[in-house]
N, C-alpha and C positions, 0 to 999 in steps of 0.2 A: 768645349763650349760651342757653342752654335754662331759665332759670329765672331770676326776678327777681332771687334773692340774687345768681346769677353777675353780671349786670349793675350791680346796688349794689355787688360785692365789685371788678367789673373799675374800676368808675372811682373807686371810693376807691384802691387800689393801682396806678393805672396811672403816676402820677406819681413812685412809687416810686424806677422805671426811670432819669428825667432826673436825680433826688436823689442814685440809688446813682451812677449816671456821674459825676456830679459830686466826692461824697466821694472818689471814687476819682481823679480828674482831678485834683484841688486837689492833696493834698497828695503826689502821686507827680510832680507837675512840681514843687512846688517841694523835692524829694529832690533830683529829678534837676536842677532847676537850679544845686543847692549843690554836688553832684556833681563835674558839669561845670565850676563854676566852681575847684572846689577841684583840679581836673585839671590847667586852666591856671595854677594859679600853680601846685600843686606839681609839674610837670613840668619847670619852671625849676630847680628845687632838688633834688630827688633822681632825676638823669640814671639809675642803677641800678633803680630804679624803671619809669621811662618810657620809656627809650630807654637798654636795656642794648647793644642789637643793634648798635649805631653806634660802643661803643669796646672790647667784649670780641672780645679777637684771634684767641682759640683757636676762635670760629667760623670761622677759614679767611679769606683774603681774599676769596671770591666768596661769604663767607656773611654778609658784615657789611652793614649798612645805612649809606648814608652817612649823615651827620652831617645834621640840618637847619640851612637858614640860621639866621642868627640874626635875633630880633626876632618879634613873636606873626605878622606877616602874612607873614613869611619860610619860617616855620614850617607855616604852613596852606597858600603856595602849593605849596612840597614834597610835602606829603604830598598835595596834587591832582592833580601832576604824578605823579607815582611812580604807576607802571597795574598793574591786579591780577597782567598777567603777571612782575611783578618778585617775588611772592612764588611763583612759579613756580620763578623761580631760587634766592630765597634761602632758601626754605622745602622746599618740596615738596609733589607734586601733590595731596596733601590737604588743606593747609593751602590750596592755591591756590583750588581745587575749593569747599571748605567757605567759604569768602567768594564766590564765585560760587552758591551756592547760595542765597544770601538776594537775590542780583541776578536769579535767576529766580524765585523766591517775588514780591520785587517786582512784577514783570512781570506774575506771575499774578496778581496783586492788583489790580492796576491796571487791566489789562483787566477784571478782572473788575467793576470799579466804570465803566468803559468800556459796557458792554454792557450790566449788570443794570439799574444807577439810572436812566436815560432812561425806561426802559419799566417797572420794576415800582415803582419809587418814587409813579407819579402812579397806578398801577395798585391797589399796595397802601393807598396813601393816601383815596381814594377810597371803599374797598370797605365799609364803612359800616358795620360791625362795631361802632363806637363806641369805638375805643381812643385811648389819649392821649398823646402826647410820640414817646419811640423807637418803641414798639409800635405805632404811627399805621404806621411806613415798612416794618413785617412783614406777611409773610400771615395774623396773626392779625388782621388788620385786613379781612379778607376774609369778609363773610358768606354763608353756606353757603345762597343761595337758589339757585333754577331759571338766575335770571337772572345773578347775579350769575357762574356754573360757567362761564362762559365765560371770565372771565379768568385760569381756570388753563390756556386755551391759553396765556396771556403765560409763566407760571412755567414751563409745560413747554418752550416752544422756546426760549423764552430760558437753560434752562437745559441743555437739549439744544446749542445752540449753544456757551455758555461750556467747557462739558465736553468739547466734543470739540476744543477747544482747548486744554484743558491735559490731554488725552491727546496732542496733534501738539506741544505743547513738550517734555513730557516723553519720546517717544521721539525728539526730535531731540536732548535731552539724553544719554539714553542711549547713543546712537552718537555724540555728541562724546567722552563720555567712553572707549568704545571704542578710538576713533581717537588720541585723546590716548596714551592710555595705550599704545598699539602704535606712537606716533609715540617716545614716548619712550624704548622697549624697543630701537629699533631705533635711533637718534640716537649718535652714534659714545662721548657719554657713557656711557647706557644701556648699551648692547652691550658695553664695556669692562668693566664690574663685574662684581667674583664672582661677588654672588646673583645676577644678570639669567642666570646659566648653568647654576645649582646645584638641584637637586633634592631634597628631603627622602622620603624612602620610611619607612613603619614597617611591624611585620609582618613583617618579615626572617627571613626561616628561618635558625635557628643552622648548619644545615648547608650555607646556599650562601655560598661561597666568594668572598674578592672578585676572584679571575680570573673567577669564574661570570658575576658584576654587569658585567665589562669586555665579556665577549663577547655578553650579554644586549642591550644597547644600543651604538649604533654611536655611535663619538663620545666616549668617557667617557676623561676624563685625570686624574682623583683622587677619592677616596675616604675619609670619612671615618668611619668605624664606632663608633656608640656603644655606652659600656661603661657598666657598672653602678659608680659612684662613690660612693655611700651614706655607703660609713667613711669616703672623701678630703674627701666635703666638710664631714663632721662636724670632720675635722681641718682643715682649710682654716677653718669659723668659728671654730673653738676658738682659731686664731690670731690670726686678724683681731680677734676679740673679746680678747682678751688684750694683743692689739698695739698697738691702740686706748686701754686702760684703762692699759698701761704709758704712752702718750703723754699721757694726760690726768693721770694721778699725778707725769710731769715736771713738765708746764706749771704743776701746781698748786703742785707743791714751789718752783718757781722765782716765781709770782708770791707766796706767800707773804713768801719771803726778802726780793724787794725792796720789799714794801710795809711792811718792818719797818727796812729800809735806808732808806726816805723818811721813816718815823717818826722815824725817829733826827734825820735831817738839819731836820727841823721842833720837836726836842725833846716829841716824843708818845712816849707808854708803848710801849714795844715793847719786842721781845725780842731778845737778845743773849747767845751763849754765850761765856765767859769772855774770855782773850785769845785766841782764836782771831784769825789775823790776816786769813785768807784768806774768800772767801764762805761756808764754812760757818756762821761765828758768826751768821750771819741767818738758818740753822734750825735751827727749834724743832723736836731730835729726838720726843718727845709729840705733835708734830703734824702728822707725816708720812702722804700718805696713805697711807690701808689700806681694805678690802674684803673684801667674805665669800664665801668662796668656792660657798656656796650660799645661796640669798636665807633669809635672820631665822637661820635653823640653821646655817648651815658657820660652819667656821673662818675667824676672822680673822688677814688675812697682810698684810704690807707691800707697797704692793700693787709700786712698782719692784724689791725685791731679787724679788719672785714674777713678776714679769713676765719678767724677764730670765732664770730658771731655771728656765720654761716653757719659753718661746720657742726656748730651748739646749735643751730636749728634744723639742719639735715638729720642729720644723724640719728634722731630718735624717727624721724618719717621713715628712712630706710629700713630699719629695724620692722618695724611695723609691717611694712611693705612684701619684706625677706620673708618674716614670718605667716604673712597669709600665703605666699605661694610654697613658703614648705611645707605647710600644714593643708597643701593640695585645696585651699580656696579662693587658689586664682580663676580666669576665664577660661578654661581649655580652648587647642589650637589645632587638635587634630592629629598631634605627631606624638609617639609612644615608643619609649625605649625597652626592650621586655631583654632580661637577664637571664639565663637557662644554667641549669645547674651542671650541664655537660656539652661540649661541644655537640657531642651526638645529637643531642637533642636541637640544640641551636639550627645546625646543617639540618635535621628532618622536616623542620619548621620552613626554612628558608625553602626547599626541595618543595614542600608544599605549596608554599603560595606563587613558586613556578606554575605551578601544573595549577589551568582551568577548572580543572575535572576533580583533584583534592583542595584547592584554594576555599580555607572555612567560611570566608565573608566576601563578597565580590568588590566591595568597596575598599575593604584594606588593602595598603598596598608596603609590601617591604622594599625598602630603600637601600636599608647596606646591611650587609653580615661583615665582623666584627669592624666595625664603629668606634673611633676615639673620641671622647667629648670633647676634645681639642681643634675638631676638623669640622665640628659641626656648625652650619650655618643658620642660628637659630631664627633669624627674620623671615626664612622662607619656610619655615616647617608648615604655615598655615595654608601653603599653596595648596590648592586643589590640582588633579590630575586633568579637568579642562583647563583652568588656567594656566598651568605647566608650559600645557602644549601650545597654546597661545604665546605663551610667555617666548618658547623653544624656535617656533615660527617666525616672529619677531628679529627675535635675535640674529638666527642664519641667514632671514632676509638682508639684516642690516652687514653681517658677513659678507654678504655675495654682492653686495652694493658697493663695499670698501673694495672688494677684490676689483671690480670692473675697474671705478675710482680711480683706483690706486695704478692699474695699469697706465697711468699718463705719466704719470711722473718714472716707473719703472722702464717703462719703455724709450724713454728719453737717456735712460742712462744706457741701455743698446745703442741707440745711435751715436752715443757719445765713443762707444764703444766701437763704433765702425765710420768713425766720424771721416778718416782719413778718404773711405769707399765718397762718402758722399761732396768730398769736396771735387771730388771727378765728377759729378755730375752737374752741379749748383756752380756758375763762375763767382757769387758773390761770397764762397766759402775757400774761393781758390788760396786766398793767404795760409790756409791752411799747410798747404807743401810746402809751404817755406819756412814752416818751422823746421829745428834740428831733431835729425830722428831719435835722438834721446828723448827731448821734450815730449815728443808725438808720442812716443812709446810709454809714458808716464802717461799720459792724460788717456788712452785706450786702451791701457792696459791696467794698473795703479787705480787712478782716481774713479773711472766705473765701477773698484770691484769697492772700494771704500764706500762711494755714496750707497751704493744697493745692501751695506750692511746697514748704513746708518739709518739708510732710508726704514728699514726692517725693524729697527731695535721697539718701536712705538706698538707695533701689532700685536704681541701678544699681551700689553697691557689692555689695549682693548676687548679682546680676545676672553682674557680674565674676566674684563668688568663686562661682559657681555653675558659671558655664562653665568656668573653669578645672578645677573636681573634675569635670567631665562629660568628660575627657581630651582636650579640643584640643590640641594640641601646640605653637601659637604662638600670642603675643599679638594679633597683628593676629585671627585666630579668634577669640580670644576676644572683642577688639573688636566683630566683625561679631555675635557670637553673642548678643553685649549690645546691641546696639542691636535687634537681630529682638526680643528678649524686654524691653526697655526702651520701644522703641514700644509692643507693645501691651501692656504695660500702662499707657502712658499712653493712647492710646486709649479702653482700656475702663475707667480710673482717672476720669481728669482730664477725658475727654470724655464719654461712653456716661454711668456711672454718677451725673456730677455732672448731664447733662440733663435726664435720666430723673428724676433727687430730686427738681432744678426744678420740673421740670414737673408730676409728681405731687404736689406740697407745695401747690403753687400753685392747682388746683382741688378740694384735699383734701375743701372742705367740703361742695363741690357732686356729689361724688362719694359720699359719705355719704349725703347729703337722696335723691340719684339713683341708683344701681349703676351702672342703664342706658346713663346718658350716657357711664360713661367714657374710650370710644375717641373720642367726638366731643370732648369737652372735652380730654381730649388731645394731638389734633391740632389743636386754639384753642390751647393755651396754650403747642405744643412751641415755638413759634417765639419765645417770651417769656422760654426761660430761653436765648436767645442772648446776655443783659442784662448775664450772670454774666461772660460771657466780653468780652465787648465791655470791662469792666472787668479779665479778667484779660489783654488786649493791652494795654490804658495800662499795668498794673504792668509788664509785663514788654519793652512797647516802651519806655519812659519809667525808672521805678528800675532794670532791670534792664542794660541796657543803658549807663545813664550810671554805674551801678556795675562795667562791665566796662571801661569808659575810663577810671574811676579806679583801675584792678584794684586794689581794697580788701583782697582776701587778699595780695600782694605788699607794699602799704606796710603792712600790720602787721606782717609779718613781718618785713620788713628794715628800715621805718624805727621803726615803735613798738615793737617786742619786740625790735628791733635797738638802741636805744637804753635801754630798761630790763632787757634781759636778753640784754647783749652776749656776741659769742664770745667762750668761755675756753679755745679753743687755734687755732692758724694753722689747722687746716683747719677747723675750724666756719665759721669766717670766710671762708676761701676759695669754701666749698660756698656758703652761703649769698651772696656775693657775684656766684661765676659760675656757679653754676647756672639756668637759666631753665624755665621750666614752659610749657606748655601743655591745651588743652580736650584730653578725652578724643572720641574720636568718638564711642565707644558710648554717651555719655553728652550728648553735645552733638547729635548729628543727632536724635535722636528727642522730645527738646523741643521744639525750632523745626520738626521736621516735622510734630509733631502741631498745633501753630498753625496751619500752611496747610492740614491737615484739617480743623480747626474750620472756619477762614474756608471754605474749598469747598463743607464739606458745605451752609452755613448761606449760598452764594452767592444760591440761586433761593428760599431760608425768609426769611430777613433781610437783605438784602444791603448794607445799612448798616456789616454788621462787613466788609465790603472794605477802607472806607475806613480803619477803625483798623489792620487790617493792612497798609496802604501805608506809614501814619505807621512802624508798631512795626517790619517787619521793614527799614526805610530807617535808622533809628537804629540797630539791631540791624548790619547791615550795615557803618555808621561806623564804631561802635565794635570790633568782631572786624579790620575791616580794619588801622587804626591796631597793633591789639597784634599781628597778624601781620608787620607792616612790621616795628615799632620793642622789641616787648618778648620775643613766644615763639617758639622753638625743639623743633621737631617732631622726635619721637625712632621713632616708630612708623610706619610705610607699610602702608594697604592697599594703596595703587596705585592710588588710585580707586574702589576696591570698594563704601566706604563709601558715597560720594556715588552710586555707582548705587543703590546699597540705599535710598537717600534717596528718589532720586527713582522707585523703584517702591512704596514708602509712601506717595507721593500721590496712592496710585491711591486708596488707601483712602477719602480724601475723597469720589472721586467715587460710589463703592459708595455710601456711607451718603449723601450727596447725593441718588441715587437712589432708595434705597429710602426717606429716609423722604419724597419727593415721590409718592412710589409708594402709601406707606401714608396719606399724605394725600387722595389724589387716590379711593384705594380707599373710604376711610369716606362720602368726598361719594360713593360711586354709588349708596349704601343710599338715600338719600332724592331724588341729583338723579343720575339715567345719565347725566345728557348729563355727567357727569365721567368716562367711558368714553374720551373721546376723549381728554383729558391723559395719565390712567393708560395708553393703549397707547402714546402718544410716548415717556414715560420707562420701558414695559416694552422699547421695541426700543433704547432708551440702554442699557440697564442691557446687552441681549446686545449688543450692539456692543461695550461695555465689557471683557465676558467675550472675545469672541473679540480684542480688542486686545490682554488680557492678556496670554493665552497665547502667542500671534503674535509680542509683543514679545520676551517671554523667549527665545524657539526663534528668530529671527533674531538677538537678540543673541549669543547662544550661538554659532552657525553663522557670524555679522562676527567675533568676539572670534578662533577659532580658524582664519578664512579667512587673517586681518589680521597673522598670525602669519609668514605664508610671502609677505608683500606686500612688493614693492620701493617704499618711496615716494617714488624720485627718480626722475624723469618718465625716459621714453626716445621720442625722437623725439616728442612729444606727445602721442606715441599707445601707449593700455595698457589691450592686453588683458587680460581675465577681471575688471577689476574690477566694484565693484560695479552698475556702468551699464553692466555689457554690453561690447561692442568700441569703442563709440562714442568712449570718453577721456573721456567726462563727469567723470567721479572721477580720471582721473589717475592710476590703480594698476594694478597689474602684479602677477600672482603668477610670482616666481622658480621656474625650474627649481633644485633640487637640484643643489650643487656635488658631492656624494659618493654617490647614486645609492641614497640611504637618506632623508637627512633630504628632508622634504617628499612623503612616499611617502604621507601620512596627511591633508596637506592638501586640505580642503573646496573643492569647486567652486562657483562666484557662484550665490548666492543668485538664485534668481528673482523676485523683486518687481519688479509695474511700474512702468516708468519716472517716471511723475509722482508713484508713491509715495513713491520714492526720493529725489526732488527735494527733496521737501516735510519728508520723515524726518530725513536725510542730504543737504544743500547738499555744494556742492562746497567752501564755503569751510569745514565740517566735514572733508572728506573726510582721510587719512593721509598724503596730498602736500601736504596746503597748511598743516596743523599741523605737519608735517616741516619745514616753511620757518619758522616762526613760533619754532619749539623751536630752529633752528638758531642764533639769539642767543644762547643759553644752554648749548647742551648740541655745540656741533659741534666741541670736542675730546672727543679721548676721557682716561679718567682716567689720572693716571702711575700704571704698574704697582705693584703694592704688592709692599716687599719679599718675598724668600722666607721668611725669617720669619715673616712677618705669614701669609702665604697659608697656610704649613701649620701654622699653628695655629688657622685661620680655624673651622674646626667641629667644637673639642675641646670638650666641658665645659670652662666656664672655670675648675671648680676645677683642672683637670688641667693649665692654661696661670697660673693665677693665680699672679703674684711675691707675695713679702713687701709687707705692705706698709711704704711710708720713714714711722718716726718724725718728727714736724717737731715740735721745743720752738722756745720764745724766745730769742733771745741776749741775755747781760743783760753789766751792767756790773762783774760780783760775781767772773766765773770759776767760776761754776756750770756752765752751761749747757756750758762746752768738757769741765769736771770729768764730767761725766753723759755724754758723748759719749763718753767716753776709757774710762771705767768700762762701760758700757752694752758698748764692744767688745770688752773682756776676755771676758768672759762670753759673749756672741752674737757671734763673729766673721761671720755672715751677715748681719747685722740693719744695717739704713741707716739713722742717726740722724746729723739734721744742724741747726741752729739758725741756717739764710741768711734773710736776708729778713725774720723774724721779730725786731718788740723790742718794748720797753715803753714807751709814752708818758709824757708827765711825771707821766699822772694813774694811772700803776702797771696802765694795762687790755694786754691784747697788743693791739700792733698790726702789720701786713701791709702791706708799702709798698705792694705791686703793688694794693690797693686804689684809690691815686689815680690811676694810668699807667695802668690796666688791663693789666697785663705778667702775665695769666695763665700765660702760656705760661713764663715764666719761676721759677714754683714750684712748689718739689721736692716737691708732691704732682701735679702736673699729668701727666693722661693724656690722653695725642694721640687726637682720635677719628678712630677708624678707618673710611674708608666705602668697607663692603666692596661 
């Protein structure tokens, strides 16, 4: 340090560091061991809970998990045996992918604690700075003499080395994912399904015709054209909602009755109309439900006689409604689903309206190749491609607004963070020292790392509802478009701005007494607010983590707010019973990726945080794997998209790794040149880095769409054009074109050298050998889906949406058949049925198929369809 205060201020605070670790360590293991212990017993006793996936049917038979043995070590060998590719099958490749994701995070970790702590640990410990405890193993422990400039040769090639190994995993990741994802397009599964054939286009000129679209593209066998449904689906909720409220005014009139019929039968006060002999006498006409038909102000109506003489006047509008936009005389909107009779053809289409120069109409524009009609977000298909981008501009601005924003409140919880530095400075913070160093160690260590999750939890709901008004057209889009803008802002949130606090808080005083110093004190003290984070991996390897094993939102919901605020009608119960959840990617990848940026950047500054990152993202790991076996059910498919997008975010680590090695290395040349020699190691890292970047992207680009027209079942051993040349290294083949069209736009092999290649892309990545791997799971193909099913596949679902079936309770009274019988007078359309459904002895409804799991077997159950 530059001044005697610095030196008085560094060793009274440097102990700080082992203090805040510690408050932080205590009582986030013993969360997490209450946690975990409260996992294994409650996993015993609420199966829906822990292992919904092993008795709920209507996942399909090749979607369910088997049963585990019984007994706790029956239980643990199962779930060690069962290998990540089983959630490949029963999940899907994102669910698969995003637990593999934290298995190369490990790896990164590890080596990195491999490589750095040998040499920079006795390096940094040594370097006589006079620091104390953690900050002894950082380079702020490194003093800034003549002599001493030479051991950031250690930090530059040691971190020149680590780096350029987790740029060779991450683009051997990238073309795994690649090849995966082309393995599975084409795997006789794949290849079978609608979407893997189907196209989304918007942009549609109202004037081209769908013969125009037939002859436009070779290959196209259906057509689905969106129309404008605005008023159908205003009547479409108007029913649902109606339909709903009439089913929930049954259920209520019938639990009413019999719990005045159990009154009776226990002689408690209840109510009883005269000699009525039948189940009426048990209700109390005064207290049947009713409802206002607008919320404090409308009229109040009853709400079954109003339901029923609704529903008899919707229901023929709808119909009507349904039937002009299936019979294609609705408004068109612009947006067009085209169906291709081969993938081939699908891909040569899509390969087209890439390329300017083949592109048939300049106006249309393709949106997605292969397309679920489940992800599709039908209110924006009308957006125009200026409006889009208006829309896109919008949006990011209002992004980069919250990001400034938000930095007051983020940056408050840095200081909170180094609060103990500024009560040295401030006398009217001085009470601060006089807390007990436990205390102090909980509050700058603990409760910073707590607020800056909780403060984070709200952004990518924004994030979501932001991309969505920016006119993406499907949800995976939107996913992708939330995690691009959910990273960085945790980057420049949770990283950048919370270091930067650190750091500046932490030599505040001496910054004051000096100006001068404060690029040098800066680069002393960056490497000290690694302190913060080192604490925010135990929260979030350790509570966060054994909080996702006991998935705590799940047992509130079903067992604690399911037992105080149980279903009051069959499908509450049902929903909540068989429905299963899952992580959002947009929201889940850019947390845990910004951790392995932390750890990166902070590899060759601190390298101590490796090792929390080996501990945090291996628990992390446990626990995501577990509830993708046994508890969620993945609804949304990038395809992989996601996980590549992951792992070109961790490029970002080694940027900021660099530069601020870069900026360290630059302040020592003011006083010592001979720091010239570091600072050019990590200026030809940083352009290596650049041209890797770009290089990655533009080869991935050019495999993705090569891989597209690739045979991956070996021929005679030998296959040419793949990506190793004639040699057969890779084992692929690009197919001639069956119909002298498709494949007319397929990319010829990349030129990359051979040992590149190797190294990039193994063979056991290669599209022939994960084609072997994926053939356990995916080597039939699907049974065709009825014709039903297909030509409804990419209608607005208001325009395919049935009625939906009332389901009351059956009771013992003759209500419930009475309300059945009555109910069809009136709605002769309307399906109201009371199977399955009764009352227990303690008057609640109850749902057999609760203890069978015979989902499938209740009349609200809808078969899913995978198109």
């Amino acid at each position: 340090m530059s001044s005697t205060g610095g030196e008085q201020g560094k060793a009274r605070d440097a102990p700080a560091s082992l203090s805040s670790m510690i408050s932080t360590l205590v009582p986030s293991l013993i969360l997490a061991a209450a946690f975990v212990a409260a996992f294994f017993v409650a996993r015993k006793f609420f199966r829906r809970v822990y292992a919904p996936r092993t008795y709920l049917n209507h996942l399909g038979k090749q979607r369910q998990t088997p049963a585990p043995s019984p007994g706790f070590f029956g239980w643990i060998k199962d779930f060690k045996n069962l290998p990540d590719a089983y959630i490949l099958d029963h999940q899907s490749i994102d669910g698969y992918l995003f637990v593999r994701f934290f298995k190369v995070l490990i790896v990164i970790s590890l080596l990195g604690c491999i490589i750095t702590w040998p040499v920079l640990f006795p390096v940094n410990a040594t370097g006589g700075a006079g620091q104390k405890q953690l900050d002894l193993l950082s380079m702020s422990n490194v003093q800034q003499t003549p002599r001493n400039v030479n051991r950031y040769y250690a930090h530059a090639v040691i971190s020149f080395i680590f780096i350029s190994l987790v740029m060779v995993i991450i683009a051997r990741e990238s073309f795994y994912v690649v090849n995966l994802r082309q393995a599975y397009r084409r795997s006789p599964w794949g290849a079978s399904r609608l979407s893997s054939r189907t196209i989304l286009f918007t942009n549609v000129p109202k004037t081209l015709s769908q013969s125009a679209l037939f002859e436009m593209f070779p290959g196209v066998k259906h057509a689905w054209v969106a129309s404008n449904t605005k008023e159908l689906e205003k009547l479409v909720e108007d029913r649902d909602d109606t339909a709903y409220k009439l089913e929930d005014a049954e259920v209520q009139l019938l639990t009413d009755a019999n719990k005045n019929r159990l009154k009776a039968e226990k002689n408690k006060k209840h109510f009883v109309a005269g000699d009525i002999t039948d189940g009426t006498k048990w209700i109390n006409p005064k207290k049947r439900p009713t409802h206002k038909l607008k919320f404090l102000i409308g009229k109040k109506v009853d709400s079954i006689e109003y339901g029923r003489s609704h529903l008899a006047e919707l229901l023929p509008k709808i119909t009507q409604e349904q039937d002009k936009h299936w019979n294609g005389q609705g408004e068109l909107v612009g947006g067009v689903f085209l169906e291709f009779t081969t993938q081939r053809y699908a891909q040569d289409a899509w390969q087209m309206m890439q390329n300017r120069k083949t592109k048939p109409n300049s106006k249309l524009q393709a949106r997605q190749l292969g397309v679920l009609p489940q992800e599709v977000v039908w209110g924006n298909l009308r957006i125009k491609p200026a409006e889009h981008l208006v829309r896109w501009a919008a949006a990011t601005a209002f992004i980069s607004v919250m990001i400034i924003f938000w930095a007051v409140p983020v940056a408050f919880v840095g200081l909170v963070s180094n609060i103990n530095y500024l009560a040295e400075r401030f006398s009217w913070l001085s009470w601060i020292n006089s807390i007990p160093s436990v205390i102090l160690g909980v509050v700058t260590g603990l409760l910073p790392a707590v607020l800056l999750a909780v403060l984070m939890a709200l952004v990518p709901i924004f994030c979501r509802f932001m991309a969505k008004t920016a006119g993406y057209v499907t949800y995976s889009q939107i996913e992708l478009k939330t995690q691009t803008w959910y990273f960085a802002f945790q980057v420049v949130q949770v990283f950048l701005i919370t270091t930067l606090s650190s750091a500046v808080t932490s030599v505040i005083n001496d910054v004051l007494n000096n100006p001068g110093s404060v690029l040098t004190l800066l680069a002393e003290n960056l490497p000290k607010a690694s302190n913060f984070y080192i604490s925010y991996f135990i929260l979030l390897g350790l509570a966060s983590a054994a909080g996702t094993l006991l998935n705590i939102g799940g047992f509130v919901v079903v067992v604690l707010l399911g037992r105080v605020l149980p279903g009051k009608t069959p499908r509450k119960i049902f929903n909540k019973l068989t429905k299963l959840s899952a992580p959002g990617w947009g929201s889940e990848f850019p947390k845990w990726t910004n951790l392995a940026v932390i750890s990166i950047t902070y590899s060759g500054i601190a390298p101590l945080m490796m090792g929390f990152a080996v501990v945090g993202f291996s628990l992390i790991y446990v626990a995501f794997r577990y509830n993708f076996l046994y508890v969620y059910e993945t609804n949304l498919e990038t395809k992989g998209a996601a996980y590549q997008k992951a792992l070109k975010q961790l490029l970002t680590g080694c940027y900021l790794s660099e530069i601020c090695l870069i900026g360290l290395f630059a302040i020592s040349t003011a006083d010592n040149p001979q720091a010239a020699g570091p600072l050019a190691i990590m200026c030809l890292l940083l352009f290596i880095t650049l041209v890797f970047h770009v290089t990655l992207g533009k080869a991935l680009n050019h495999e993705e769409a090569r891989l597209a027209y690739t045979d991956p079942s070996p021929v005679n051993d030998h296959h040419e054009n793949g990506l190793n040349g004639t040699n057969g290294t890779n084992s692929e083949k690009t197919v001639a074109p069956q119909d002298g069209h498709a494949g007319a736009h397929a990319p010829k092999a990349s030129r990359i050298p051979l040992f590149v290649r190797k190294i990039i892309n193994p063979e056991r990545n290669s599209i022939h050998a994960l084609s072997g791997q994926l053939d356990q799971f995916y080597h039939q193909p699907q049974e065709p889906l009825p014709i039903e099913i297909q030509k409804r596949a990419f209608f607005n679902p208001s325009v395919t949406s049935p009625t939906p079936v009332i389901w009351i309770v059956h009771d013992d009274m003759g209500i419930s058949e009475r309300e059945i019988r009555d109910t069809k007078k009136v709605v002769p359309d309307l399906y109201m049925t009371d199977e399955q459904a009764t009352f227990n002895e303690k008057g609640k409804v109850y749902w057999k198929g609760v203890d069978d799991g015979h989902s499938r077997e209740a009349p609200v159950f809808d078969e899913r369809v995978v198109y």
